[in-house]
DSSP file (Angstrom, degrees, kcal/mol; ACC not computed):
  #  RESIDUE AA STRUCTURE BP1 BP2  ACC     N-H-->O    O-->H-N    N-H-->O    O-->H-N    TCO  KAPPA ALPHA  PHI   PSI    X-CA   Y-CA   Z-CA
    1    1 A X     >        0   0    0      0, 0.0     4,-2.3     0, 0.0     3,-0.2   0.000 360.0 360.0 360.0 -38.0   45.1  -15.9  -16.9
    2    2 A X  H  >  +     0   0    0      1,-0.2     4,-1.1     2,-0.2     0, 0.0   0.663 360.0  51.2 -81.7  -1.0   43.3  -12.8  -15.9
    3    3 A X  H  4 S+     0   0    0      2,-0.2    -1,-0.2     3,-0.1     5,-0.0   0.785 106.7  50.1 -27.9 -63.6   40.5  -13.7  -18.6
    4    4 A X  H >> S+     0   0    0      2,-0.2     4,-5.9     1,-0.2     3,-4.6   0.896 106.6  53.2 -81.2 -45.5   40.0  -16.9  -17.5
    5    5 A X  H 3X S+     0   0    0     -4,-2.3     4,-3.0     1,-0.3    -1,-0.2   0.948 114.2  48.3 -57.4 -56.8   39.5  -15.6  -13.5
    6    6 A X  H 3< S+     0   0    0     -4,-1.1    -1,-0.3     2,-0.2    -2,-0.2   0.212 110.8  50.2 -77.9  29.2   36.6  -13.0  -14.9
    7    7 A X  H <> S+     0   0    0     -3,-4.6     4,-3.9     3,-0.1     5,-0.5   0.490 108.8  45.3 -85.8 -46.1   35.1  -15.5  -16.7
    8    8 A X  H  X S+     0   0    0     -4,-5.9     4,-1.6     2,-0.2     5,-0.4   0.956 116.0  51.8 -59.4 -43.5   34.9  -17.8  -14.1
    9    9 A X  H >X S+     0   0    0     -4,-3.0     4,-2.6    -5,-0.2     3,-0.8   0.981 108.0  52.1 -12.4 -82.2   33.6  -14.7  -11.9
   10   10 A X  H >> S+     0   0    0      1,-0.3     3,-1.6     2,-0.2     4,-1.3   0.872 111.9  44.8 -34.3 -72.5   31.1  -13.9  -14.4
   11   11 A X  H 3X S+     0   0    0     -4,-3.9     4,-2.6     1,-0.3    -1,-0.3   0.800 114.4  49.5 -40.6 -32.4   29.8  -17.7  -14.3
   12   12 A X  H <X S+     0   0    0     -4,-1.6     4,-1.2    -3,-0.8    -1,-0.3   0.762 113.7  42.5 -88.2 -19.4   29.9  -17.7  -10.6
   13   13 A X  H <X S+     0   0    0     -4,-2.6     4,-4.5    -3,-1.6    -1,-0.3   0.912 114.0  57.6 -83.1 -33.9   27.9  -14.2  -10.4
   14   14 A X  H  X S+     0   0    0     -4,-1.3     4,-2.4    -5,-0.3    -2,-0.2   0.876 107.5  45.7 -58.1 -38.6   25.6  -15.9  -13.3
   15   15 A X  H >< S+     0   0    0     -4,-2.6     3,-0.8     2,-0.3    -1,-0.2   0.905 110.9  52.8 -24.7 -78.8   24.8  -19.0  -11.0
   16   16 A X  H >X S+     0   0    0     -4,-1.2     4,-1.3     1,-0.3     3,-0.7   0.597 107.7  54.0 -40.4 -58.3   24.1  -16.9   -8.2
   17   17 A X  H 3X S+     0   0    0     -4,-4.5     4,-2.2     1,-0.3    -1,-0.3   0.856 108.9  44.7 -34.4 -58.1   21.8  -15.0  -10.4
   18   18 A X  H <X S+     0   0    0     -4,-2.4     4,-1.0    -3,-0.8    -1,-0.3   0.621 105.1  58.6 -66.1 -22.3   20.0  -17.7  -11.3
   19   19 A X  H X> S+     0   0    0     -3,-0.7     3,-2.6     2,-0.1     4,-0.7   0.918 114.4  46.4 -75.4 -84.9   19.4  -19.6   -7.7
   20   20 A X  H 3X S+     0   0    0     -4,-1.3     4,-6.0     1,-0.3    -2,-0.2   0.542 105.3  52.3 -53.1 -52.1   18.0  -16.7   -6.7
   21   21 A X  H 3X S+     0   0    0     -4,-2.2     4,-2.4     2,-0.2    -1,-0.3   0.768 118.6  44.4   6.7 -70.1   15.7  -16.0   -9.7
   22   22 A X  H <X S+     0   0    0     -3,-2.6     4,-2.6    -4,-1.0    -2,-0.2   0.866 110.8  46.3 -66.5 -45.3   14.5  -19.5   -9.0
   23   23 A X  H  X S+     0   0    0     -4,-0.7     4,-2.6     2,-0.2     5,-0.2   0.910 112.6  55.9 -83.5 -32.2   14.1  -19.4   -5.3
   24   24 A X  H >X S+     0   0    0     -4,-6.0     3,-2.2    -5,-0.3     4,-0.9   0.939 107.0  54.0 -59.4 -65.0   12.2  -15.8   -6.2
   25   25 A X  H 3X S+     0   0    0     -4,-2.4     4,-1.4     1,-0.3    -2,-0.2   0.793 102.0  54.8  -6.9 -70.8   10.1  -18.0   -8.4
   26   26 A X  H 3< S+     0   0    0     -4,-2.6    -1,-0.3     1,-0.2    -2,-0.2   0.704 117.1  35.8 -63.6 -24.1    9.1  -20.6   -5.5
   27   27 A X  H X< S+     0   0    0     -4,-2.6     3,-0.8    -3,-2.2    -1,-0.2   0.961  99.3  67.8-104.2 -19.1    7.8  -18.0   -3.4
   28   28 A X  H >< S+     0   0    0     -4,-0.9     3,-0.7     1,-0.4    -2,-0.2   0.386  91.6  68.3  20.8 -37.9    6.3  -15.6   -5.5
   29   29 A X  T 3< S+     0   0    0     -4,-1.4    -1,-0.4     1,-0.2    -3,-0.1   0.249  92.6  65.9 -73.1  18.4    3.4  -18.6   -6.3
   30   30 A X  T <  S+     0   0    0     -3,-0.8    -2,-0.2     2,-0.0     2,-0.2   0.704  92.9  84.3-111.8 -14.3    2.4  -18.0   -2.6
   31   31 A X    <   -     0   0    0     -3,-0.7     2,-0.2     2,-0.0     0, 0.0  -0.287  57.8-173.8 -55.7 149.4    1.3  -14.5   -3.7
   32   32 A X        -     0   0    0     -2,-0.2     2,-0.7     2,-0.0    -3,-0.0  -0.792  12.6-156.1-107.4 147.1   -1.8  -13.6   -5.1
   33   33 A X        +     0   0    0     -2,-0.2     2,-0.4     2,-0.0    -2,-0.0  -0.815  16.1 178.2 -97.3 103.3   -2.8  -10.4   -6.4
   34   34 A X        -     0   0    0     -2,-0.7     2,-0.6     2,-0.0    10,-0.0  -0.836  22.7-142.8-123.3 136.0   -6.6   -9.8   -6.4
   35   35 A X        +     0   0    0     -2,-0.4     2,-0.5     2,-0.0    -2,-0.0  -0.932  27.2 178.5-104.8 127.8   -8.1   -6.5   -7.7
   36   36 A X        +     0   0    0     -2,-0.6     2,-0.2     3,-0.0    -2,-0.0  -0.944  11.8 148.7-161.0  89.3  -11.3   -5.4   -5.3
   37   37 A X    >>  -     0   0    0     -2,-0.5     3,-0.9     1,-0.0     4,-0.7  -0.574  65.3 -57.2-119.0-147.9  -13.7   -2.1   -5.6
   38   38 A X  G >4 S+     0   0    0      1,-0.3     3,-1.3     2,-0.2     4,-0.4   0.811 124.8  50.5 -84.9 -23.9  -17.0   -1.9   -4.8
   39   39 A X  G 34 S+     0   0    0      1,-0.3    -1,-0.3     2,-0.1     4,-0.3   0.825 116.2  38.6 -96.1  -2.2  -19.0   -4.2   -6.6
   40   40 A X  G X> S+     0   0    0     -3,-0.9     3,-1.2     1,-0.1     4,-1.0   0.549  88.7 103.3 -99.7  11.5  -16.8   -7.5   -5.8
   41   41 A X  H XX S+     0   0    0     -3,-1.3     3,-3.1    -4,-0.7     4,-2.1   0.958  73.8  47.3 -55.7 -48.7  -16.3   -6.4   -2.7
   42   42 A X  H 34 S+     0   0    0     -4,-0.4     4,-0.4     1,-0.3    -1,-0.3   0.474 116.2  54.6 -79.3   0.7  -18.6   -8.6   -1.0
   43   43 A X  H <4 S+     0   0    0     -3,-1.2    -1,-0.3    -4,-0.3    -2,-0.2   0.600  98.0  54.6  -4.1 -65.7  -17.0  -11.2   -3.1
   44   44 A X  H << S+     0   0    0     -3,-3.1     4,-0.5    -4,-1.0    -2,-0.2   0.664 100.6  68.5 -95.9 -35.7  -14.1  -10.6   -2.2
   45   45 A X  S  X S+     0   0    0     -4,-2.1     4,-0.9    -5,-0.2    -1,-0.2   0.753 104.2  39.4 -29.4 -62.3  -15.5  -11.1    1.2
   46   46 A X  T  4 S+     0   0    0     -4,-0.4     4,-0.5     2,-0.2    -2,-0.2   0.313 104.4  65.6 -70.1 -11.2  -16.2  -14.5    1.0
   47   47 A X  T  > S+     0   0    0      2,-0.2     4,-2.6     3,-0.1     5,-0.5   0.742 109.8  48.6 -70.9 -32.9  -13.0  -15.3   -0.9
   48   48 A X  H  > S+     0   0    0     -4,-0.5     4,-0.8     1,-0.3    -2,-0.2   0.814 109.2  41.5 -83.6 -40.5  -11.6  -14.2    2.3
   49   49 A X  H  < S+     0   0    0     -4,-0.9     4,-0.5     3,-0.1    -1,-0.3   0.616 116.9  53.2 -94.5 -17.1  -13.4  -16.0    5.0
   50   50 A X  H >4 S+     0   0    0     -4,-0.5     3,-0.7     2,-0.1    -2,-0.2   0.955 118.6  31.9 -73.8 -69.3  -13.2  -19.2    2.8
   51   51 A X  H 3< S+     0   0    0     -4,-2.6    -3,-0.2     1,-0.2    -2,-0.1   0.774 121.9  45.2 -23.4 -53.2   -9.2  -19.0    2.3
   52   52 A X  T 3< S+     0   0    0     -4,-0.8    -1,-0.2    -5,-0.5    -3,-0.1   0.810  80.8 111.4 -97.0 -15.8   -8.2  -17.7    4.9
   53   53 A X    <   +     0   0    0     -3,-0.7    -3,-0.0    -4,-0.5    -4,-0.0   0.149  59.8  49.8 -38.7 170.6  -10.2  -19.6    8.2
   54   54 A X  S    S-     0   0    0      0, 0.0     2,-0.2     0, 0.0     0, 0.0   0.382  99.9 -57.5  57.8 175.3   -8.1  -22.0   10.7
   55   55 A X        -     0   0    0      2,-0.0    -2,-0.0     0, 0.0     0, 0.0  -0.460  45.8-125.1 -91.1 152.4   -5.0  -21.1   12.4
   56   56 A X              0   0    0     -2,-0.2     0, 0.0     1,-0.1     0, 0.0   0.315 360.0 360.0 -70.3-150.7   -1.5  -19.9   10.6
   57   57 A X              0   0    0      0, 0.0    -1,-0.1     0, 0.0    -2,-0.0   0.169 360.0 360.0 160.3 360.0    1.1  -22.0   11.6
């Protein structure tokens, strides 16, 4: 009987593990990661004022 309860434990931590996993997944595309020295800067510039214009919400 006391197997069975820390398997079912285990499972129940495994889940858990895994919704979270997932839900890190779903925001983690909302990121990007841009690398910017001096010659893209002014790039990087325009990346910036295209993307990012109008109001946040």
């Amino acid at each position: 009987m006391i197997r069975q309860d820390i398997l079912v434990q285990y499972s129940m931590v495994n889940l858990e593990l895994f919704n979270i996993v997932e839900e890190v997944k779903k925001v983690s595309k909302a990121f990007v990661v841009l690398l910017v020295n001096a010659e893209n800067a002014q790039s990087w510039d325009r990346v910036k004022k295209s993307c990012f214009t109008g109001s946040v919400r």
